[in-house]
C-alpha positions, 0 to 999 in steps of 0.5 A, spaced: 808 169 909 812 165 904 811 159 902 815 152 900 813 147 895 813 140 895 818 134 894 816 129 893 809 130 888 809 128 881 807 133 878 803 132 872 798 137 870 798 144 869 791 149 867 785 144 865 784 148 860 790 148 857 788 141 856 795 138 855 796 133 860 796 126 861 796 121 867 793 126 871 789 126 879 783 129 879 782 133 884 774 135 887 773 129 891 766 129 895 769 123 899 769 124 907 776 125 912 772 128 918 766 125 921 761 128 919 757 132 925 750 129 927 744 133 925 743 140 928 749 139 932 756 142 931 761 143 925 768 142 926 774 143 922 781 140 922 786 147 920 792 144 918 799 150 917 804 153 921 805 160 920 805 164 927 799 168 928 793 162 926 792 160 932 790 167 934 784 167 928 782 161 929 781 162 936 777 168 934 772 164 929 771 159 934 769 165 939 764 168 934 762 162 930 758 156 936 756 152 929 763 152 927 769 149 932 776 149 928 782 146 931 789 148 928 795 143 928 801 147 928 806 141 921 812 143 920 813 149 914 812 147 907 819 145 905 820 142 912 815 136 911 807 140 911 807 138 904 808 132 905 804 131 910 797 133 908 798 131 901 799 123 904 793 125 908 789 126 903 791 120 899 789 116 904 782 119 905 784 122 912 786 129 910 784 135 914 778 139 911 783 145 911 791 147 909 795 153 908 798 152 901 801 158 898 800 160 892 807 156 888 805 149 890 797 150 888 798 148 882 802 142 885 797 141 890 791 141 884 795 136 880 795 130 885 788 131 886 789 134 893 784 139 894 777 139 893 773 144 888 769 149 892 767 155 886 759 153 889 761 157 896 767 161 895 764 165 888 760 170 892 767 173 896 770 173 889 768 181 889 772 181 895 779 180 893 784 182 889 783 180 882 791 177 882 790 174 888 784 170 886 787 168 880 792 164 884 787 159 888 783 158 881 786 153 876 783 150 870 776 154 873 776 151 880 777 155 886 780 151 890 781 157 897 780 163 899 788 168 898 791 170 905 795 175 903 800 178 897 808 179 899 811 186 897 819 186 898 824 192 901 830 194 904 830 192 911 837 196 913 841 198 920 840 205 920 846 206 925 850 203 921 848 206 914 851 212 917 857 209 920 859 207 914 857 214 910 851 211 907 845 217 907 840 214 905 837 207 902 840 205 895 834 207 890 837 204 885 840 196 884 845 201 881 846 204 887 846 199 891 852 196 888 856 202 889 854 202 896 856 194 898 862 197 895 864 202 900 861 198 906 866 192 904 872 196 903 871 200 909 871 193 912 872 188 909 869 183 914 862 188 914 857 187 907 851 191 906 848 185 904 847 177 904 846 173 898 842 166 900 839 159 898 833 161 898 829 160 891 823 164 892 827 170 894 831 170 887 824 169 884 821 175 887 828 179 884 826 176 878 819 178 879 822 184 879 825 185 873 819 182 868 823 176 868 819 171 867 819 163 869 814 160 866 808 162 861 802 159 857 801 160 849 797 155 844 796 151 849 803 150 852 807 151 857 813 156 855 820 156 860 824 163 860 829 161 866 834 163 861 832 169 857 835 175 857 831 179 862 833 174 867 840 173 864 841 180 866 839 178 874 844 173 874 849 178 871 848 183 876 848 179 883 854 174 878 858 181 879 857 182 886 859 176 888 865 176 883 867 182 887 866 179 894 861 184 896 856 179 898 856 175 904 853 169 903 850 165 909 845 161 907 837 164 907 834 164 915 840 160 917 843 162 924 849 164 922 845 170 918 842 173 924 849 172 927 852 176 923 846 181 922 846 182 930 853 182 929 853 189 925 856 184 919 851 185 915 847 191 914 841 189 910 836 185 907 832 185 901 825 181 903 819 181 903 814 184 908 813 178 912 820 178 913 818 184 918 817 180 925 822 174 923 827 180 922 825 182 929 825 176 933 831 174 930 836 180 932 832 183 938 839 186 940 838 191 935 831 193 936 829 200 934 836 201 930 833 198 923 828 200 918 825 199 912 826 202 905 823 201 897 827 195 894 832 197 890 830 198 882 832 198 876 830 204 873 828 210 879 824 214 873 820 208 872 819 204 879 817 196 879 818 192 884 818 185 887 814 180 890 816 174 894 810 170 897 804 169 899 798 163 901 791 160 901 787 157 905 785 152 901 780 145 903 783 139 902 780 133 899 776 128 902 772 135 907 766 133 910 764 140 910 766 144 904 760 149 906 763 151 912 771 150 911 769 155 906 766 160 910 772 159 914 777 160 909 774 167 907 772 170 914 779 168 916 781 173 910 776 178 911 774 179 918 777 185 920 779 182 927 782 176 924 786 181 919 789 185 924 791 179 928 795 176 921 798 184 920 801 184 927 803 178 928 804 174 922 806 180 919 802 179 912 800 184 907 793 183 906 789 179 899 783 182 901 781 189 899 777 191 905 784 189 909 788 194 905 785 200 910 786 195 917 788 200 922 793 195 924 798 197 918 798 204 919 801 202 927 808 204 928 813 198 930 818 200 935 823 195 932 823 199 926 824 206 931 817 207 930 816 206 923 810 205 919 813 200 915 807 198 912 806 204 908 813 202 904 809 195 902 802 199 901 806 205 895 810 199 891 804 194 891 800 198 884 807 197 882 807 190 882 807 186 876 801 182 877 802 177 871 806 173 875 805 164 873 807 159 877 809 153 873 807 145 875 814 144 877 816 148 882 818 143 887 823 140 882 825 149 879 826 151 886 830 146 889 835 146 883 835 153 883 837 153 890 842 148 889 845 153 884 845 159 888 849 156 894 853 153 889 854 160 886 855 162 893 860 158 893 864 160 887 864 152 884 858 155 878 857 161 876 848 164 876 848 165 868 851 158 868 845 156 873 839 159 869 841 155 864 842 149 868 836 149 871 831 151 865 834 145 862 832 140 868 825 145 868 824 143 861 825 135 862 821 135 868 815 138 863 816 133 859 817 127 863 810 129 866 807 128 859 806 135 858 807 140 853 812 146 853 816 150 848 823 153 852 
């Protein structure tokens, strides 16, 4: 699932070992939130997150697990207030043990001092997760969380209406992909093969991509590439589109996008895996009529794709009872039951190796008439950059990015204006934050 950042955290540091930032929170507290349980008796956790399915998982560990009893409280989602809620809790000192973070907003989490320092008890799983995704909950040295999943994109499209309009098959290519919003639009010019939103995170997968990164880490600096070439060449691409009126442009999960969607007005979405069983419970009407396609690429002889998400369950500061929110962060993850239940209804893409040959992923879907889909997400996952960095200011990017592609969307500013527009409030925010940074 994807996962939204902050808005109101000052972020103030990045890698300890960069060793370039001052005024920073310290994070690792041993302080205590939740009543420790009496000796011999049992544990019990707090589990604060919201996406669909956790309360499945942790009905089940609590079944298998008498010493150790969670309690999940469903928060808003991250950009809607979840944040915000467990980052005040924790400056309390009444934070629950444990919190759904995704990897983006980890850094920030790390620099208000949120989370607690768990090496000691999540070390010896290490071994059992992808390399990448294990350097996403580990900064500075410290393991803060166990990964959830990772977030591979496609193409979801209406293969009916592929065919109505005279499209054989999903574009292979960005290239292709712009021939056929083309010839869907002048068919009718109310229908569109695709949506260009708000959302930050989706661009960034785009980004992601097209081996344009954000941000970076070079003699003990940040380094900001918003604007450079790479990503000037995404901007100019979705810029050309929306210059032509290709594009419908509702906002990203907005109702009016799955009234279109439902409506047969948009064809498609690039998305991420997780965007599976949102499509599917948004447009239900349509069910057994959509299907999943590899994203778009820039080069079909040289295949890279894009990656839009994926979370931890990370301990918060101030837990009573790091040792077992540890063990419950990682059976969570690991646990096959555990990990078949996210794959069906939280729709993740598994961080944990073992997950990787869950049956689950092999279940038809009869939403997607019968498709396999995960078998599109498991071929481009070797084909993922892994090198990806989140920069400490990604509440402050995000939200200035977002601006830009809705007014972009809009036709009041144009995307290559917004990289630079946003690499240059990026650049700032760094500095305000007493950091270092080249850019």
């Amino acid at each position: 699932m994807r996962r939204r950042q902050i808005r109101a955290v000052a972020l103030c540091a990045a890698l300890a070992s960069m060793a370039v930032v001052s005024g920073c929170s310290s994070s690792g507290s041993t302080g205590s939130s939740q009543s420790p349980s009496s000796a011999g008796g049992t544990v019990k956790l707090d589990f604060w997150g919201w996406a669909p399915g956790y309360e499945q998982s942790v009905a089940l560990f609590n079944k298998s697990h008498p010493g150790i009893q969670v309690t999940f409280d469903k928060t808003p989602s991250g950009s809607k207030g979840g944040y915000t809620k467990m980052l005040t809790a924790a400056q309390a000192g009444n934070a629950p043990c444990l919190g759904m973070v995704g990897y983006e907003t980890m850094p920030s989490f790390a620099a208000a001092g949120a989370m607690m320092d768990v090496t000691q008890y999540l070390a010896p799983a290490r071994s059992q997760f992808a390399a990448w995704t294990w350097n996403q909950v580990t900064i500075g040295g410290k393991t803060y969380g166990a990964p959830v999943d990772t977030a591979p994109m496609g193409l979801l499209y209406r293969k009916d209406l592929f065919a109505k309009y005279g499209i054989s098959k999903p574009p292979v290519t960005w290239a292709e992909y712009a021939a056929d919003a083309a010839k869907v639009h002048a068919a009718d010019p109310s229908v569109y093969l695709g949506d260009f939103g708000n959302d930050a995170y989706n661009y960034a997968g785009l980004a992601w991509q097209a081996g344009a990164p954000w941000f970076g880490t070079s003699g003990g600096q940040w380094q900001v590439s918003l604007n450079s070439p790479a990503n000037q060449k995404v901007a100019g691409y979705w810029q050309g589109l929306l210059d032509k009126k290709l594009l419908k442009t509702d906002p990203s999960y907005d109702p009016t996008l799955y009234k279109d969607m439902a409506a047969g007005k948009i064809l498609s979405d690039v998305n991420a895996v997780w965007d599976t069983p949102i499509l599917a419970s948004s447009v239900k009407g349509t069910s057994g009529k959509w299907a999943v396609a590899p994203m778009p690429v820039w080069d079909a002889a040289n295949p890279v794709y894009g990656n839009d998400g994926g979370s931890a369950t990370v301990v918060l500061k101030g837990c009573a009872h790091p040792k077992e929110a540890a063990e419950f962060a990682t059976w969570m993850s690991t646990d096959p039951s555990s990990v078949s239940n996210l794959i069906k209804v939280t729709g993740i893409y598994p961080a944990a190796t073992s997950g990787l040959s869950n049956p689950a992923l092999s279940a038809p879907d009869p939403f997607y008439g019968g498709q396999v889909v995960f078998d599109v997400f498991k071929a481009e996952t070797p084909h993922i950059d892994t090198s990806w960095v989140w920069g400490p200011t990604m509440t402050q990017t995000s939200t200035d990015l977002g601006d830009g592609l809705g007014t972009s969307a809009a036709g009041s500013t144009r995307m290559p204006d917004v990289l630079t527009t946003v690499q240059n409030k990026t650049v700032a925010q760094l500095k305000q934050q007493g950091m270092s940074v080249s850019g």
